[in-house]
N, C-alpha and C positions, 0 to 999 in steps of 0.2 A: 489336523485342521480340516474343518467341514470343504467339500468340493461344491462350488456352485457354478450351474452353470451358467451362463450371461452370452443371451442370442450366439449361440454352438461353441463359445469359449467355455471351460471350464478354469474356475477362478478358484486359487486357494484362499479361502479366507479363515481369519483368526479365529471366528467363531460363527455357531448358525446368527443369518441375517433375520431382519426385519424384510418386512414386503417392500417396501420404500428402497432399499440398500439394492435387495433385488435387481428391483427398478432403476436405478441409477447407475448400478454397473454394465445393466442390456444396453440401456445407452451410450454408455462411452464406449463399449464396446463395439457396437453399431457402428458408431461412427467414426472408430478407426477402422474398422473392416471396408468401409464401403469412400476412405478416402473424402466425407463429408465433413459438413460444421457443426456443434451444436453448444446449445448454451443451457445450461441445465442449474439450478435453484432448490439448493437444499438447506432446510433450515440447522443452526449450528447444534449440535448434540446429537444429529444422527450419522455421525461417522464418515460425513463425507469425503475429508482426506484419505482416510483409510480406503475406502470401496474405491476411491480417484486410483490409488498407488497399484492395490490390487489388481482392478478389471483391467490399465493400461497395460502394466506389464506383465499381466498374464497373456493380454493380448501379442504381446512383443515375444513374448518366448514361443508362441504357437508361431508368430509369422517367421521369426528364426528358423523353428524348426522346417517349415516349408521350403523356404528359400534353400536349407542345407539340400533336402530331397531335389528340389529344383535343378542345383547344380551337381550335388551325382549323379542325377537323370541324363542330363548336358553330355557331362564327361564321361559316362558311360556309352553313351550315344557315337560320341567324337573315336572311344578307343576300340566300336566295333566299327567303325568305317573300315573297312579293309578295301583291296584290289590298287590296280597300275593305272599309269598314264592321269585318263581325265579322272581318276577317283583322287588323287592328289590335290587336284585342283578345290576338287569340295572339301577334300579335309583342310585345304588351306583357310578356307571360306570358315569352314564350322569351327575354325580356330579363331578368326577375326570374330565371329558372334559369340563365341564363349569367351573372351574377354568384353566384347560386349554388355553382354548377361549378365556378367560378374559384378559390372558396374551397376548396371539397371537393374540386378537384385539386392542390391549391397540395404541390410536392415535400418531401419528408420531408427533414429535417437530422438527420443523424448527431449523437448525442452520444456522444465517447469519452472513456470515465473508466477514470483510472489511479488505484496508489498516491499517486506522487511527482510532483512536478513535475520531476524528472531523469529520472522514466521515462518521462515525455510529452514533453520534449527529445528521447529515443532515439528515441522514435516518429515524430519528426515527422522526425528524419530521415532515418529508413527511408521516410517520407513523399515525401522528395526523390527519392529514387533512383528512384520509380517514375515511370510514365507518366500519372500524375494527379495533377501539382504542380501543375497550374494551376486546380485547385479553390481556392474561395475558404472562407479557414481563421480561425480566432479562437483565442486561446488565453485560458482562464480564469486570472488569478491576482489576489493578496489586496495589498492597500496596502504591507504588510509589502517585497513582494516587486518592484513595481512604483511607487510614487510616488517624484517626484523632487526636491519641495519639501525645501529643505532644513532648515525649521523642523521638517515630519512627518517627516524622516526619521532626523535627531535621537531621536526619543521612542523610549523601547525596547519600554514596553508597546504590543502591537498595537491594545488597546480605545484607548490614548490617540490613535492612528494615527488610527483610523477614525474617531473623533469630532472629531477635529480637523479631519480633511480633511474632512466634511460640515458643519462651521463653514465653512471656509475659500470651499465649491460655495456655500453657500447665499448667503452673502453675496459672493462673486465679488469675494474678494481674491487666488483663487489662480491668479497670471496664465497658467499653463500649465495650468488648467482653462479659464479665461477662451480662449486660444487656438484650442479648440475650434473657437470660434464663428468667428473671425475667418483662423484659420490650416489649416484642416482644409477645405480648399477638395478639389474633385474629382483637381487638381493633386498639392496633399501628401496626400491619402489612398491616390492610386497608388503612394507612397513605400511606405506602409505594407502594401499587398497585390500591388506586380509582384515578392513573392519571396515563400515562407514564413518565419514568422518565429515563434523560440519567444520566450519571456519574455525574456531577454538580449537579444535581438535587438530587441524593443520597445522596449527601455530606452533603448538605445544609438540608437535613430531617436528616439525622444522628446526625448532631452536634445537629440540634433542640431536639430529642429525648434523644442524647447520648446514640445511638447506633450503632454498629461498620458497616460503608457501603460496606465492604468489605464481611464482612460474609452474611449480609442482601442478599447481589448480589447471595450471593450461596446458602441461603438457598431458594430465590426465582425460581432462577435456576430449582429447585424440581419438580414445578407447574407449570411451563411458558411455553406456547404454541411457543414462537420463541426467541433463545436464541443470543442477537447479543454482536460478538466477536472478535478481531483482529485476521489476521492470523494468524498470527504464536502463538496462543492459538490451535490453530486449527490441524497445520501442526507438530509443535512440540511434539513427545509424551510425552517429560518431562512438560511441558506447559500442555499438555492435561490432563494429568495425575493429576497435581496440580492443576487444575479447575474443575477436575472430568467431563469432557465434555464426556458424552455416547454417542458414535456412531450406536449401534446398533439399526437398523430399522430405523433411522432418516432420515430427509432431510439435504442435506449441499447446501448451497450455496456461490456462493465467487463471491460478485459483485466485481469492479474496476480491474478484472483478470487480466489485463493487462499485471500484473508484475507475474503472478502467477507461473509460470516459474522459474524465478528467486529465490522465495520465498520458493519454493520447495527445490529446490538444495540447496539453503545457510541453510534453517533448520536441515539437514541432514549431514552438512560438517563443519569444525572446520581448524583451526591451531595455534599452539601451539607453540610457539617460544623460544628460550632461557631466553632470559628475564622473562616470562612467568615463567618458572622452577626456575628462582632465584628469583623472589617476592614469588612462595608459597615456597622454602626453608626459606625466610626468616619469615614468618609468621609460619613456623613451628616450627623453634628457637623460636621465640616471644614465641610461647604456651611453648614447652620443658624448655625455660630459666624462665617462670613463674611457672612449677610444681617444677623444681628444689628449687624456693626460699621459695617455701610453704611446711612449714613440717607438719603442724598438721592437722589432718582431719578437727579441725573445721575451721581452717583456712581458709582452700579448699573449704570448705561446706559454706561459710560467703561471699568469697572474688574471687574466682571464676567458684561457680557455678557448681559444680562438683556432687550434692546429688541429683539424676533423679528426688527422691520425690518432688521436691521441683522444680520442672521446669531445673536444673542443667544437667549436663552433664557427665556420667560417664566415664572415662579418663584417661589411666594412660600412665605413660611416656613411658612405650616399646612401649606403641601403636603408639604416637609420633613419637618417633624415628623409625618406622617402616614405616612410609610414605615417614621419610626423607631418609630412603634407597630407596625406590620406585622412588621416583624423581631421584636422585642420578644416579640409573644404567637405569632410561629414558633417561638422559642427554649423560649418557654414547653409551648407544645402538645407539642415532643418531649421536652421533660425531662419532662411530666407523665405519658408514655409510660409505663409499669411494666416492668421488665425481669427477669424471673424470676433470668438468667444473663448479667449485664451483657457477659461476654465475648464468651458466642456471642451475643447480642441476640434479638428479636424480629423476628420475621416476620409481616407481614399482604395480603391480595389489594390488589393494584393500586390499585382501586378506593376505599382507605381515603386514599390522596391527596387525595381531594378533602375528604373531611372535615376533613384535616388543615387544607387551607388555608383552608376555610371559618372557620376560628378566627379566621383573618388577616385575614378578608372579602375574602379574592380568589376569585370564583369566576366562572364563564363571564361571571354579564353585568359584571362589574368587571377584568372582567382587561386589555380594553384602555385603559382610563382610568390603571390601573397601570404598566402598561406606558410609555403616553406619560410618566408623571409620572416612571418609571426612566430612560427614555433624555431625558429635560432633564438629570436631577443627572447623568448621564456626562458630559452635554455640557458641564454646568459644570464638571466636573472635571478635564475634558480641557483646558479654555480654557489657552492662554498665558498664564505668569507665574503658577495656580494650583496650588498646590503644599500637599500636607499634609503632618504632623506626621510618620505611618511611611509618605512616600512612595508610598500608594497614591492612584491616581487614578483611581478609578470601575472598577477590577478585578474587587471583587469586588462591587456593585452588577448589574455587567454580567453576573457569574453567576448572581447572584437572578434575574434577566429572563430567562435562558434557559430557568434550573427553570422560571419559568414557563411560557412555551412549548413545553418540552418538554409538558409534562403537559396546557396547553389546546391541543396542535395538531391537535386535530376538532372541527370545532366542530359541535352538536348540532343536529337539524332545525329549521328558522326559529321554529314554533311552542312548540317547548320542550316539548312535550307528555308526554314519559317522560323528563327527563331524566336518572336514576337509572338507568335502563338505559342509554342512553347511555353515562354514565360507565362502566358495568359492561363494555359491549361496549369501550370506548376502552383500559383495563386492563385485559382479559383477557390478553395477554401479559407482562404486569407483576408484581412483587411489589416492596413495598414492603418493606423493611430497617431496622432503626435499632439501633443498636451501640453502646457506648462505648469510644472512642478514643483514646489517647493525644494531647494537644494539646499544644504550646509555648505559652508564655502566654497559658494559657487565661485568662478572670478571668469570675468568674462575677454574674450580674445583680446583686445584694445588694453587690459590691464599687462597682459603677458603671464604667463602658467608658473613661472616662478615669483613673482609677485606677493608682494600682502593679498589675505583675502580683502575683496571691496564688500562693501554695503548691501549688494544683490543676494536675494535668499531663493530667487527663483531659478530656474531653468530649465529645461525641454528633454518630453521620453521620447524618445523614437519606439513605437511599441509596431512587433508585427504577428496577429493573435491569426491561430488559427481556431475555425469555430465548425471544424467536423471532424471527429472522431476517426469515420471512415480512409479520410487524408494519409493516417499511420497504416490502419488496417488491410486498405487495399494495397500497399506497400510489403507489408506482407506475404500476402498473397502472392503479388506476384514476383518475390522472390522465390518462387516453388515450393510452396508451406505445402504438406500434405492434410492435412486436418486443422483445425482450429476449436479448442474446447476452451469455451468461459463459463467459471465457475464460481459460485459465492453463496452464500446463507441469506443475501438480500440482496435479487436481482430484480425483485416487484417493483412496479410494474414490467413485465419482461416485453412487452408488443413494442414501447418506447425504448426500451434499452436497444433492441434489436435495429433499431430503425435507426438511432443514434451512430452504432457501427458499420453500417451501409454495405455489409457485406451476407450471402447468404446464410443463414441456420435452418439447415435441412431436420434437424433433431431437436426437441424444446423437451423440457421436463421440468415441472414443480411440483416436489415432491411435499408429501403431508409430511407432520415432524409425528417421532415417534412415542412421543408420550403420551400418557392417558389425556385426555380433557379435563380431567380434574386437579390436573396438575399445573395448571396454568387460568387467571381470570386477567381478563381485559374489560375495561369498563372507559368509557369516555363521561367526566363531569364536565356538565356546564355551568354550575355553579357552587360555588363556595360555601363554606356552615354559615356564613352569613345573608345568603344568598345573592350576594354579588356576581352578578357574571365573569366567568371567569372564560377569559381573550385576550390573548398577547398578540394581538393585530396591533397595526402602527400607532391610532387613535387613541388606545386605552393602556398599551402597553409600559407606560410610564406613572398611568396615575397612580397615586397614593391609597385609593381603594382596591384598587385590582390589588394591588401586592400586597394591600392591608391581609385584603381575602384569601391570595394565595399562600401568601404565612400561612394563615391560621390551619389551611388545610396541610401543609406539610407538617405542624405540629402534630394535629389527629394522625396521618399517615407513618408518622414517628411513632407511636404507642402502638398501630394497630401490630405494623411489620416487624418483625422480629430479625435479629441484626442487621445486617446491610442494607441501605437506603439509597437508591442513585437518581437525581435528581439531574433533569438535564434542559437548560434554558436553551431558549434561540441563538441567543448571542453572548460576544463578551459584553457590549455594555448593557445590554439587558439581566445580565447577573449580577454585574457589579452595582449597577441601579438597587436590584432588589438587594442585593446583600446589604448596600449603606442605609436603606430604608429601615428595615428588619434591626440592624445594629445600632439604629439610633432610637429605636422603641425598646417593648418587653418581648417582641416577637424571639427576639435571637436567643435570648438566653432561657428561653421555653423550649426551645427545637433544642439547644446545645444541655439542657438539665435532660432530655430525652437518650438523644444519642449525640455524642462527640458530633460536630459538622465540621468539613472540610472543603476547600475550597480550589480549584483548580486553576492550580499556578501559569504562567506563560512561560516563566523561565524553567528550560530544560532540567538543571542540580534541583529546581524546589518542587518540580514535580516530583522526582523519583522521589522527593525526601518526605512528601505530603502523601505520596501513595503508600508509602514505607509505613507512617503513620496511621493512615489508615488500616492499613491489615493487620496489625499489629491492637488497635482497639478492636476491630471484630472478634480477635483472637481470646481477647482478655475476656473471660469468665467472669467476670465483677464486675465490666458493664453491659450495659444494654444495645451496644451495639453503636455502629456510627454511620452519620447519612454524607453523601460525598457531593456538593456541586459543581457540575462542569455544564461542558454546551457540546449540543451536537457539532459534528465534523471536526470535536475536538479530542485530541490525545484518547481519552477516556472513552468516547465514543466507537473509537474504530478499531484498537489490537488487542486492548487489556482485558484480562480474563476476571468475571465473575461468579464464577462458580460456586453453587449452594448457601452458605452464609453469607459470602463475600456481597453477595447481591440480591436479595429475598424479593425487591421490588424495584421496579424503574419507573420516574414521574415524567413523563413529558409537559412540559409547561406550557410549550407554543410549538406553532409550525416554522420551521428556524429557514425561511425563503431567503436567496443571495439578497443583495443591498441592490433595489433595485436600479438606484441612481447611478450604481457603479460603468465607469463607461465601458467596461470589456460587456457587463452582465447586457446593458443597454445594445452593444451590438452585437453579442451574440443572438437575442433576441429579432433582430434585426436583421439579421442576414439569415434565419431559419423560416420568418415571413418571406423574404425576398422567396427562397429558397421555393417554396409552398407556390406564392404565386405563379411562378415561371414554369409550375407544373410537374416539381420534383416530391417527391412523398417522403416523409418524415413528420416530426412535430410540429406545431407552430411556437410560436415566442412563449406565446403563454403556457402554454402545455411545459413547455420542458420549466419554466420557469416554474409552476406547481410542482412536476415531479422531482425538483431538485430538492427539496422542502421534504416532499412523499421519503425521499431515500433514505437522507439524512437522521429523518424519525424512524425509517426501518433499520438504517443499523445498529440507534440504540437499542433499538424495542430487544436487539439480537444477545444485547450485555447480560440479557435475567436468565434464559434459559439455556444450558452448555451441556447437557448430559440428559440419559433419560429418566434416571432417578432425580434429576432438578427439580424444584417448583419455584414459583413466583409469581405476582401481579404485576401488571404493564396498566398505570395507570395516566390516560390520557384527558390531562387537564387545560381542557379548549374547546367550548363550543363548537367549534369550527369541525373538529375529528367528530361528532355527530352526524355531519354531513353523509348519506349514503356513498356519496361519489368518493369521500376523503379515507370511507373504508374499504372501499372497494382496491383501493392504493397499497393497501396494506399487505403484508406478505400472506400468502393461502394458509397458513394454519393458521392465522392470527383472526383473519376473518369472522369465522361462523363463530367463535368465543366473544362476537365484541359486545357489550352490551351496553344500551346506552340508558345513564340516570341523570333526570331534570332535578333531582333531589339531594342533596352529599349524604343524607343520614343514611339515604337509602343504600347508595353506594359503600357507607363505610358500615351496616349492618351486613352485606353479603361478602363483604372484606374479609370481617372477625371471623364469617364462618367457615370462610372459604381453607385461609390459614389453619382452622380448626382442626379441620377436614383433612387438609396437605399433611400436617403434621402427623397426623393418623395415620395416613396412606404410605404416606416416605418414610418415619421415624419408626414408627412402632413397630413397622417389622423387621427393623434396625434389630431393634430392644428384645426380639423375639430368637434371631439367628443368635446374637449375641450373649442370649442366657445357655444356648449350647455350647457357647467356647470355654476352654480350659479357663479364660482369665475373661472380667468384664469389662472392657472397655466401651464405652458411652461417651457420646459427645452430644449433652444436653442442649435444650433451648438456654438462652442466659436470663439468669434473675430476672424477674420484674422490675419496672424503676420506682424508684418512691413518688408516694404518691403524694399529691400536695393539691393544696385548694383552687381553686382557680378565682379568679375575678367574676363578680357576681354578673357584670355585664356582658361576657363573653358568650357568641350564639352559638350552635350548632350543636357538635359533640365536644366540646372541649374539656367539658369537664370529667367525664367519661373516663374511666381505667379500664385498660382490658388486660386479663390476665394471661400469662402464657398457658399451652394446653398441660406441660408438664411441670416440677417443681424445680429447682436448681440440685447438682449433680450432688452436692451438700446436702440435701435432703433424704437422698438415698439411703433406705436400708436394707440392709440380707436378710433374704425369704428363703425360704424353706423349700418351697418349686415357685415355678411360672403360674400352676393353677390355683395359690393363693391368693395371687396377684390378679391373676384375669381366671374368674371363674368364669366368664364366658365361654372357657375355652373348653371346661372338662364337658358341657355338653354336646360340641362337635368331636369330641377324642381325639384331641391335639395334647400333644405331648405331654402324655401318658410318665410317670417318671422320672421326670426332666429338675433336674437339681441346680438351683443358682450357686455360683461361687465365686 
C-alpha cells in the first residue's frame, strides 16, 4: 500500500490518492496534531471515509509511538537517579511525576459517531480494507439491537428492554450476563477482537458463545482505540452516561454531519403533552392498584419484586402516590397557563421551566430523589408477568424522567449561591412553548383517569425547544474534548453551518469532487415543454398547470435518462398533490409506459418493500428502467445508495423550505433575530430559514454521484435555483457545472448529448478492458421503450424518442478482434491482436 504523507504523518493508504484525498487527510491530520477543530466537506465518491479512517489513525499510531518514547525517556531518567540522603527525596518526587506522566500521556481514543447504525456497518468496513484493522475497536449499540435473552427480547417496548435486563444484571439471573464472569476468559475475548466486528457480527459470537453482546461492546469499550457510535449516544448526556462514553482528552468525530444541527437541538429539547400525563397517571394507578392488592411481604417479595436483595425494587405506596401528585399539579400548572390564542399558544424564556416545576416540587435539590423513585415504578413495570390495563409499561413515566433531565442536566455551583442565574444562563438557549393540541382520549382531571373517555379531543404540549446547536457543542467541549472533526458530503454553505455550532473551526476544507466534468451536467429549468413556469413556491405550487407542466417534463426526462430516475418534491403533500393529479389524467400512465414509478411510502415494512421493487426493475434487462418519488429530508433523500444505474439522474422539483407557520420553525426564527439584535453573530431568521431548504436540496443533489467512474444529471426544476444567490448555495463542485436554460428544448437537447457523451466515456472503456478478459461480461444500457404516438396537441418534446447510444446485450455478436469493431482504433495502435471471446 502507497505511503502518503499528510502534514509530517505518513499515512498508509489503500491505494495512490487523488489531490483532494491528499488534501483532506493534511487536514485531519492538522488538526489532531495541533489539538484544534475543523469541519471539512467532501463530496460523496471521493473516499472520504476512507482518507477519515486512515490519516486519524495513522495519526494515533504516530502519537502512540511517541508517548511509549516519552515514557522510556521518564523511566530511564527515574533509574539513573542515583546517590543518598536528599537524592531520595527527588526520586521520590520523580516517582509522583512519572505516574503523573503516565496519566497525562495515556493515548487519545477516537470517538466516531454516525447517523445509523448501517452507516457505522459501512464504515467499519471501509475499516477492513485498510492497513489498520488491527486496531482494537468496540461498537456502541442499545438492548433493542444486541440482547439475546429471550424473555428481553420478546418485549417490544425498548424502556421494557432496558428495565428488564437491569432486573435480570442485578440480580444475576441472566445467564449470558452471568457468563461474563465465568466465560469471558483472555481466550474467548480474542474470539471477540482477532477480527472486526460490527453489531451482527457480535450477535452472531454472542449467541455462539452465550455471551451477553451488549456488555461484551462495553467491556471492550475499555481497551478500543476508536469507539464507533450513534449520535445521539454521543449528544445525549443521558445516553452518554449509560454507555459510559469518556470525553475527556479524546477525539470526536461526527461524519454524515449534515444533520448535526438538527441533532443537537432535538437531544437537548423535549415535549410533553396531555396525554403524556395521563398514560403515566395511569401506569401509576397500575403500580398503586397492585401494592394495594398485595398485603404480605412475601407476597411482594415473590409476586412483585419488591426485595432490592433479590434484583426487586423497594417501594412503597406513599411513594407512589407521591408521583401521582407530581403529575397531577404539572397538569395543573400548564392548564393554569393563560393562553391569549389557544392555537398559536404562548411563548415564555427558558428559564420559566423551572418555575413551572417548582409547582411539582422538583427542583435541583429534589430531582435526584425523583428520579430514583421514577426509575423503581419502570422497574416494576417492566417486571415479568406485570402487565396493565392499556398496555403501557412505564413508557411514559420514562418520559417524565427524561423531561426531567433534560431541563436539570447542569447542575449549579456546589454552594448554590445565585442559583437564579444559573437557571437563567442553563436556558438561555431555550424557549419554553405551550399549545393546545388536539388529543385522542383526552379525559380531563374532574372526569378522573380511570373514567370513560369524555367528549374533549383537545389538550396541552408543554414543549421545551432548544434553538442553538452550540447549547450541545459547547457541552462538549468542555467536557475535555481534545479535537472536534465534522464531516459530510454536504456541508454548503459552510460559513452558516459553522456559525450554527458556536464553537471554533480553526481548519475548513471543501474539497473538489474527483471526477471528470464531463461526468456530471447540472442545469436549472424555468420552464416546462409547454412553457409554463415551472415554481413550487406556495402560490403556484398546487395549480393544475404547474403540475400539468411538471408531468410533462418528467415524462421527456423518462426517455432522455437511461435507467434510474429520482425525482424529489418538497414535501409529502406536495407529492401526493401531484401524484393524484397525474393519476387522474394521461400523465401517469405515460411516465409509468416509460419507466415503472414508485412512490415513497411513510410506513417503515412498505418502504423496504417499494425500495426492494425498485432495484429489482432497474435490475431487469427487459425494461427500461424505473423513476422513484420521494421528498427531500426523506428516507431516500439522506442514507440510501444510488449508485451508477440505480440513479442516472435526480429532479428537484422545489425548494423543500420548513412549514413556516410551524410554531417551533416560527421561534426558532425568532430567537436567532433576537439573538442578532442583542449583538451576537450568527444567522438571522431568514437566512437559516433559506439554508434549511439550500441543505435539504444538497443532500439529494449527493443521491447521483457515489463513485468516480459515476455519471449523472442533477436536474433543477424551479425558476427559483436560477437565482445566482440560490447557486451559489450549492455544494463547490456542483457550482461552476450549473447551467441555466429559459428554454426545456434546450435543456433536454444538451441532456441527449450529454448521456451520449457519459456513455462513451464510462461504458466504452468498460467494453474495451473487457474484450481482453478470458470471458465477456457486459452490463448494457437496457432496451429502448416502445415507441408510441403521442397526442397531436402535446408541446415541447414529447413526441421525440431518443435512442440509447448502444443496442441491447441481445443484440451482441462475436467479432473476430476489437479492430473490426472500432477501426478507429488500428490508426492510434491499440490493441494490436486483441481477440474477442
Amino acid at each position: 500500500m502507497p505511503l502518503v504523507e499528510a502534514s509530517g504523518v505518513s499515512v498508509n493508504f489503500p491505494f495512490d490518492p487523488y489531490p483532494c484525498q491528499v488534501d483532506y487527510m493534511s487536514s485531519v491530520v492538522s488538526c489532531l496534531k495541533t489539538g484544534q477543530n475543523a469541519i471539512l466537506e467532501s463530496p460523496t465518491g471521493t473516499g472520504k471515509t476512507l482518507c477519515l479512517l486512515c490519516s486519524s489513525l495513522a495519526w494515533l499510531e504516530t502519537k502512540r509511538a511517541q508517548i511509549t518514547s516519552q515514557r522510556w525517556n521518564i523511566a530511564q531518567a527515574n533509574a539513573d537517579d542515583g546517590g543518598e540522603g536528599s537524592l531520595n527525596v527527588g526520586k521520590q518526587d520523580l516517582a509522583g511525576k512519572l505516574n503523573e506522566a503516565a496519566v497525562l500521556l495515556a493515548p487519545p481514543k477516537i470517538i466516531y459517531a454516525s447517523r445509523t447504525h448501517s452507516q457505522l456497518t459501512q464504515v467499519i468496513q471501509e475499516l477492513k480494507r485498510s492497513a489498520y484493522s488491527h486496531f482494537k475497536v468496540s461498537v456502541l449499540g442499545s438492548r433493542e439491537q444486541m440482547c439475546i435473552h429471550p424473555q428481553v427480547m420478546k418485549e417490544e417496548s425498548n424502556t421494557v428492554k432496558v428495565h428488564m435486563c437491569r432486573s435480570k444484571v442485578t440480580s444475576r439471573t441472566c445467564h449470558f450476563y452471568n457468563n461474563m464472569d465465568t466465560e469471558f476468559s483472555a481466550d474467548a475475548k480474542h474470539n471477540f477482537t482477532n477480527q472486526l466486528m460490527d453489531i451482527e457480527d457480535l450477535v452472531v459470537q454472542g449467541k455462539k458463545m452465550n455471551c451477553c453482546p451488549y456488555y461484551v461492546a462495553r467491556e471492550l469499550k475499555n481497551d478500543a482505540d476508536i469507539i464507533f457510535l450513534p449520535y445521539n449516544y454521543l449528544l445525549d448526556p443521558k445516553s452518554r452516561k449509560a454507555h459510559g462514553v469518556e470525553l475527556q482528552g479524546n477525539i470526536v468525530i461526527f461524519d454524515e454531519a449534515h444533520n448535526l444541527e438538527k441533532m443537537c437541538e432535538d437531544s437537548a429539547s423535549f415535549d410533553f403533552t396531555s396525554t403524556d400525563i395521563a398514560s403515566a397517571m395511569r401506569e401509576v394507578d397500575s403500580v398503586a392498584g397492585r401494592l394495594q392488592e398485595l398485603c404480605s411481604d412475601e407476597v411482594l417479595s415473590a409476586d412483585f419484586g419488591t426485595n432490592s436483595e433479590q434484583g426487586g425494587v423497594d417501594l412503597e405506596l406513599q411513594d407512589v402516590l407521591k408521583v401521582k401528585m407530581m403529575l397531577m399539579n404539572l397538569e395543573s400548572a400548564i392548564d393554569e397557563v393563560p393562553l391569549p390564542n389557544p392555537k398559536e399558544g404562548i411563548t415564555k424564556p427558558g428559564s420559566y421551566i423551572f418555575d413551572l416545576l417548582a409547582k411539582t416540587l422538583i427542583t435541583f435539590e429534589t430531582k435526584t430523589q425523583v428520579l430514583e423513585l421514577l426509575d423503581k415504578l419502570v422497574q416494576c413495570l417492566s417486571n415479568e408477568g406485570f402487565s396493565t390495563a392499556f398496555n403501557s409499561r412505564g413508557n411514559a413515566i420514562s418520559k417524565f424522567a427524561d423531561m426531567i433531565k433534560i431541563v436539570f442536566s447542569k447542575e449549579p455551583a456546589s454552594d448554590r449561591t445565585n442559583l437564579i442565574n444559573h437557571q437563567q444562563m442553563a436556558a438561555q438557549s431555550y424557549r419554553v412553548h405551550i399549545r393546545q393540541t388536539p388529543t385522542d382520549n383526552f379525559k380531563s382531571k374532574s372526569s378522573g383517569w380511570g373514567a370513560a373517555p369524555t367528549s374533549a379531543k383537545t389538550g396541552r404540549t408543554l414543549s421545551y425547544w432548544c434553538f442553538s446547536p452550540s447549547h450541545t457543542m459547547l457541552d462538549l467541549i468542555s467536557r475535555g474534548v481534545k479535537s472536534i472533526i465534522l464531516t459530510s458530503g454536504t456541508l454548503s454553505p459552510i460559513s452558516s453551518f459553522k456559525s450554527e455550532m458556536g464553537i471554533d473551526f480553526q481548519i475548513e476544507l471543501e474539497n473538489p469532487h474527483v471526477i471528470d466534468p464531463k461526468q456530471v451536467w447540472v442545469g436549472t429549468l424555468s420552464k416546462g415543454p409547454d412553457n409554463e413556469p415551472l415554481c413550487s413556491d406556495y402560490n403556484t405550487r398546487f395549480k393544475e398547470s404547474y403540475q400539468k407542466s411538471l408531468g410533462n417534463a418528467v415524462v421527456n426526462f423518462s426517455r432522455i435518462v437511461p435507467h434510474g430516475l429520482l425525482l424529489f418534491f418538497p414535501s409529502y403533500p406536495v407529492m401526493d398533490q401531484c401524484v393524484t393529479n397525474w393519476r387522474s389524467g394521461t400523465l401517469w400512465s405515460r411516465m409509468d409506459q416509460m419507466k415503472s414509478v414508485y412512490v415513497e411510502p411513510r410506513n417503515k415494512h412498505e418502504f423496504n418493500t417499494t425500495m426492494a421493487a425498485y432495484y429489482d426493475k432497474i435490475n431487469d434487462d427487459t425494461c427500461n428502467g424505473a423513476t422513484f418519488a420521494a421528498v427531500c429530508r426523506g428516507k431516500v433523500s439522506e442514507g440510501l445508495d444510488f449508485a451508477d444505474r440505480n440513479g442516472r439522474a435526480v429532479v428537484i422539483t422545489g425548494l423543500p423550505y420548513p412549514p413556516r407557520m410551524d410554531p417551533k420553525v416560527m421561534l426558532k426564527m425568532k430567537f436567532l433575530d433576537e439573538t442578532r439584535r442583542a449583538g451576537g453573530k450568527g444567522l438571522t431568521g431568514q437566512e437559516w430559514y433559506g439554508q434549511q431548504a439550500t441543505r435539504a436540496v444538497n443532500q439529494a443533489i449527493g443521491r447521483v454521484i457515489r463513485h468516480k467512474d459515476d455519471f449523472g444529471a442533477i436536474i433543477l426544476c424551479d425558476r427559483r435555483f436560477a437565482d445566482q444567490r440560490a447557486i451559489n448555495q450549492l455544494p463547490s463542485w456542483v457550482r461552476p457545472k450549473c447551467q441555466r436554460y429559459s428554454q426545456f428544448g434546450m435543456a433536454v437537447r444538451d441532456m441527449i448529448a450529454f448521456f451520449k457523451e457519459a456513455e462513451r466515456m464510462v461504458i466504452f472503456p468498460v467494453l474495451i478492458a473487457a474484450a481482453v478478459m478470458p470471458v465477456l461480461f457486459i452490463q448494457m444500457p437496457q432496451p429502448r421503450p416502445s415507441k408510441h404516438r403521442m397526442p397531436a396537441g402535446c408541446a415541447g418534446c414529447e413526441g421525440a424518442h431518443f435512442q440509447p447510444s448502444f443496442a441491447s446485450l441481445t443484440d451482441l455478436k462475436k467479432s473476430s478482434s476489437v479492430l473490426s469493431e472500432v477501426p478507429s482504433l488500428k490508426k492510434k495502435g491499440i490493441c494490436h491482436n486483441v481477440k474477442l471471446v
